[in-house]
N, CA, C and O atoms as a GROMACS GRO file, in nm:
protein
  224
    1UNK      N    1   6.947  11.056   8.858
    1UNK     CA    2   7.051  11.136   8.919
    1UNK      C    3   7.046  11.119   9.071
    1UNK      O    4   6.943  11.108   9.138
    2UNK      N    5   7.152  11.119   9.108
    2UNK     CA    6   7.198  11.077   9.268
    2UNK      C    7   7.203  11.200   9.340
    2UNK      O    8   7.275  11.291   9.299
    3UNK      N    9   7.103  11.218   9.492
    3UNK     CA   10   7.084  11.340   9.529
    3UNK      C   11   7.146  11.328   9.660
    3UNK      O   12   7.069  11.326   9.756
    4UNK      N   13   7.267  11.321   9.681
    4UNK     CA   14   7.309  11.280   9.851
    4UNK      C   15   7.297  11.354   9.914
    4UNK      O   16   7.336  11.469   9.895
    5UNK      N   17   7.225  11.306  10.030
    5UNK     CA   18   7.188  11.385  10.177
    5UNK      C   19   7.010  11.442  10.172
    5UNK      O   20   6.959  11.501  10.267
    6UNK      N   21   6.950  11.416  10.069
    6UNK     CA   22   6.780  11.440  10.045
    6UNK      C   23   6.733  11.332  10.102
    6UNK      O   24   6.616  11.365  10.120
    7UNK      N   25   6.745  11.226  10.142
    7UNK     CA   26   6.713  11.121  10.230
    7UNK      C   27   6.719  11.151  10.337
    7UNK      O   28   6.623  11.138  10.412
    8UNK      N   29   6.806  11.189  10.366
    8UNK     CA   30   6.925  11.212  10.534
    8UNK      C   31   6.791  11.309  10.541
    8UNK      O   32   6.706  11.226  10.574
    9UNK      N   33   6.721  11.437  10.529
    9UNK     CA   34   6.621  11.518  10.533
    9UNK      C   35   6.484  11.489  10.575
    9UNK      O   36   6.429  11.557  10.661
   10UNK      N   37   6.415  11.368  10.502
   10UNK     CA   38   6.334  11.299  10.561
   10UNK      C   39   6.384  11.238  10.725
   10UNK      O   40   6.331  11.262  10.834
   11UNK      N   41   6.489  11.162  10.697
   11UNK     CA   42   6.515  11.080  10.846
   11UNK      C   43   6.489  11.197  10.929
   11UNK      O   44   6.382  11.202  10.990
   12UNK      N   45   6.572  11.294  10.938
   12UNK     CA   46   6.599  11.375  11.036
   12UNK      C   47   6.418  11.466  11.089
   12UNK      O   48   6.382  11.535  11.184
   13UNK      N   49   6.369  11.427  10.998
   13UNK     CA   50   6.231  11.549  10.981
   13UNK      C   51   6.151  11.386  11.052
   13UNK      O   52   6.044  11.410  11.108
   14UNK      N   53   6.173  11.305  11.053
   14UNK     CA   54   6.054  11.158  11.108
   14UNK      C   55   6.045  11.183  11.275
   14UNK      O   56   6.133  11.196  11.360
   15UNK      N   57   5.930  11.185  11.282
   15UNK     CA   58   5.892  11.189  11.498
   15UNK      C   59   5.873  11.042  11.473
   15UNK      O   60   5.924  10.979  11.566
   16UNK      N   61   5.815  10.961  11.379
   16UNK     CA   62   5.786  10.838  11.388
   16UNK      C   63   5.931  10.765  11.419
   16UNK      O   64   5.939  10.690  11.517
   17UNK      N   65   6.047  10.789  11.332
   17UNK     CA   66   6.155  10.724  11.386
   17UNK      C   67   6.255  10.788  11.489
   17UNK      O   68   6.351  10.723  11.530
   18UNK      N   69   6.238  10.874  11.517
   18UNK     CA   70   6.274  10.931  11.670
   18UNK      C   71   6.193  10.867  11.753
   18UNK      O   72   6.252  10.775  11.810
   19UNK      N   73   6.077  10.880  11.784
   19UNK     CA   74   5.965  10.755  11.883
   19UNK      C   75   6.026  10.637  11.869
   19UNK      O   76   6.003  10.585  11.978
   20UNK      N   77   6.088  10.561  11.809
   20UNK     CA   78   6.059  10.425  11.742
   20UNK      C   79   6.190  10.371  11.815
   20UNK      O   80   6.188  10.273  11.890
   21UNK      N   81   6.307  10.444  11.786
   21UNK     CA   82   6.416  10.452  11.775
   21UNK      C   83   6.518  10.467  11.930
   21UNK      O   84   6.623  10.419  11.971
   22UNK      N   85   6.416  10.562  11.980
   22UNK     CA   86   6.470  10.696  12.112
   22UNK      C   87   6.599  10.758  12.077
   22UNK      O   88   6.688  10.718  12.003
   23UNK      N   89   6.590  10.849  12.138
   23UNK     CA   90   6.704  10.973  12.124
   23UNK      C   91   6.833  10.919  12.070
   23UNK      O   92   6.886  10.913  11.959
   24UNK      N   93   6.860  10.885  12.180
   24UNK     CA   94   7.041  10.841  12.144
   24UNK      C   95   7.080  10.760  12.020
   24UNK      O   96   7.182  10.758  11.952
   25UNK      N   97   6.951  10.689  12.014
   25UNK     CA   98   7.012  10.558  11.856
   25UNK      C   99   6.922  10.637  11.735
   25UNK      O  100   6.927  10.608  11.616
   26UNK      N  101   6.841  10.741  11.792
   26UNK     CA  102   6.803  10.820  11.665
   26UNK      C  103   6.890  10.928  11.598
   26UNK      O  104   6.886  10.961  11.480
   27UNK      N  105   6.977  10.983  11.706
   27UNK     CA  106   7.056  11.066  11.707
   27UNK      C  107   7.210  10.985  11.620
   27UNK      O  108   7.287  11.037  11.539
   28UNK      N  109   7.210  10.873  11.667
   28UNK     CA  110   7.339  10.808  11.589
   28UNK      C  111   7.345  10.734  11.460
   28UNK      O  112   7.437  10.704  11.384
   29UNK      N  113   7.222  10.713  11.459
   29UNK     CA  114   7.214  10.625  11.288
   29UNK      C  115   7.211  10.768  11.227
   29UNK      O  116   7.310  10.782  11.157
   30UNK      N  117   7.102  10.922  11.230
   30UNK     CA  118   7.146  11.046  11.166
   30UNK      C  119   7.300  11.065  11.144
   30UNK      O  120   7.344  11.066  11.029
   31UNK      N  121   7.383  11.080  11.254
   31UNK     CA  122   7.521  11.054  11.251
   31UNK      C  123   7.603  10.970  11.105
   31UNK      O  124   7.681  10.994  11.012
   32UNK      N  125   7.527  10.864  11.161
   32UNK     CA  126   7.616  10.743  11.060
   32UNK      C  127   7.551  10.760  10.910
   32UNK      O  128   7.595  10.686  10.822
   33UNK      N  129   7.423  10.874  10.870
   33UNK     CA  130   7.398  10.840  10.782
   33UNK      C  131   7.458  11.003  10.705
   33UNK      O  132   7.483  11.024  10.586
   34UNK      N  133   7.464  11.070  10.787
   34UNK     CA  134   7.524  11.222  10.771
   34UNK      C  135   7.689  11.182  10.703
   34UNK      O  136   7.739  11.226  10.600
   35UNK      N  137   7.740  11.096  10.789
   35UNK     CA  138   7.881  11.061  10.743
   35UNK      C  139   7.905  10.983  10.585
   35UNK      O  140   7.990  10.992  10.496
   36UNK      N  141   7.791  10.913  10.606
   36UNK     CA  142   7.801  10.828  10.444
   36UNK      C  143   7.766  10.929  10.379
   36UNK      O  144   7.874  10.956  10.326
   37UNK      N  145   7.670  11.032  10.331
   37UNK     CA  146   7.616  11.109  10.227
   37UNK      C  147   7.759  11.186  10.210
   37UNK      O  148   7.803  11.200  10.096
   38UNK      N  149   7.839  11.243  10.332
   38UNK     CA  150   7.970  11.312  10.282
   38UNK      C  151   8.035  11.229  10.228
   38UNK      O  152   8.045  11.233  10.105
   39UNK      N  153   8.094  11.138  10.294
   39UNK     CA  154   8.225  11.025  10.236
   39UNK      C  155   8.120  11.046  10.060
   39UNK      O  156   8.172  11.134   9.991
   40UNK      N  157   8.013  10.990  10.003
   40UNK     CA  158   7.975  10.910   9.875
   40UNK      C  159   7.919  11.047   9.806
   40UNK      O  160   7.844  11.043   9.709
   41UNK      N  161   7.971  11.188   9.876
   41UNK     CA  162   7.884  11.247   9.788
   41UNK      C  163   7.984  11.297   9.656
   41UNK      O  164   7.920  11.308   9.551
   42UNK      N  165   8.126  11.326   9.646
   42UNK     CA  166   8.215  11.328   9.576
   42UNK      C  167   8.230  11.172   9.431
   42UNK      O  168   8.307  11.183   9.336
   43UNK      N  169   8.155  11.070   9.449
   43UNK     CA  170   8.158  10.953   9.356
   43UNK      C  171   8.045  10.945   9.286
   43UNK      O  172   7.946  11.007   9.323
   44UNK      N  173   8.044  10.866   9.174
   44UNK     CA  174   8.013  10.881   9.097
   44UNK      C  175   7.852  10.718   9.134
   44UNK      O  176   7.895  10.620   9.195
   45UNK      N  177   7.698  10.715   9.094
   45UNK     CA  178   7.674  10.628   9.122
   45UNK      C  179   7.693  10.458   9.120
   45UNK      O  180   7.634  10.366   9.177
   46UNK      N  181   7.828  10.469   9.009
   46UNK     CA  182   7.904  10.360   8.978
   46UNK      C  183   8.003  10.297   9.123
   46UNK      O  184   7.994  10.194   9.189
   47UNK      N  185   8.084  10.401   9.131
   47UNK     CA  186   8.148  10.419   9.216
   47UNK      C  187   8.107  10.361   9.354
   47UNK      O  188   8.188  10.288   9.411
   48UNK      N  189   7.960  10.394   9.423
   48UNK     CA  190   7.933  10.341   9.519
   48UNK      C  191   7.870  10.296   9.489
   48UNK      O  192   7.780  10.378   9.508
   49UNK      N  193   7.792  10.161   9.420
   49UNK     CA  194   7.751  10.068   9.365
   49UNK      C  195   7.889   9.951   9.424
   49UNK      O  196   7.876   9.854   9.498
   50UNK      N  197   8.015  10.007   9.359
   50UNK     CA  198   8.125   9.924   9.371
   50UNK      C  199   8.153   9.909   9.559
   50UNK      O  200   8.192   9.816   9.630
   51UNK      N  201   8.133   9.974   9.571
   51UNK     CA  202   8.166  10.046   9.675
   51UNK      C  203   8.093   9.945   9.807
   51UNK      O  204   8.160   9.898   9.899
   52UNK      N  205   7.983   9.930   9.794
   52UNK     CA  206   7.852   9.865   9.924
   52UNK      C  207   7.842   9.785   9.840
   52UNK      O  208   7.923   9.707   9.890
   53UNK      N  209   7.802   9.719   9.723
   53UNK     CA  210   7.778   9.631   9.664
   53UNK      C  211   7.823   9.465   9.768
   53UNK      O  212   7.940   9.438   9.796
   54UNK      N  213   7.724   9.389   9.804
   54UNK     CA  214   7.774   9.232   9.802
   54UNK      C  215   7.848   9.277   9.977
   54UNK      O  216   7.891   9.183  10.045
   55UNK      N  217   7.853   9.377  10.016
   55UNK     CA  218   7.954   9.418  10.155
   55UNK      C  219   7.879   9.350  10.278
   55UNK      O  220   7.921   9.363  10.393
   56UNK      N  221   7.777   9.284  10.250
   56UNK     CA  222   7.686   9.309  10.415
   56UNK      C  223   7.639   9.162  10.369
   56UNK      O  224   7.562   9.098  10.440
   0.00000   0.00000   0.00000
């Protein structure tokens, strides 16, 4: 079962990737990853499989 945004929880809780990262680009990948868990949290794990699959 697909738990969107329980990931996003760890990131946000890491000093290791805030250090790693610094503020501003730690602050914006949270951003960009806050935005995907909303957009994918309404689909189904098929759905975004189809979705990112083969994209990158």
């Amino acid at each position: 079962m697909r738990r969107p945004g329980v990931g996003l929880l760890f990131l946000a809780e890491s000093a290791v990737l805030r250090e790693a990262l610094g503020p501003e680009l730690y602050e914006a990948v949270l951003a960009v990853r806050r935005a995907e868990a909303e957009l994918f949290a309404m689909f189904t794990d098929a759905d975004v499989i189809k979705a990112v699959r083969w994209r990158y």
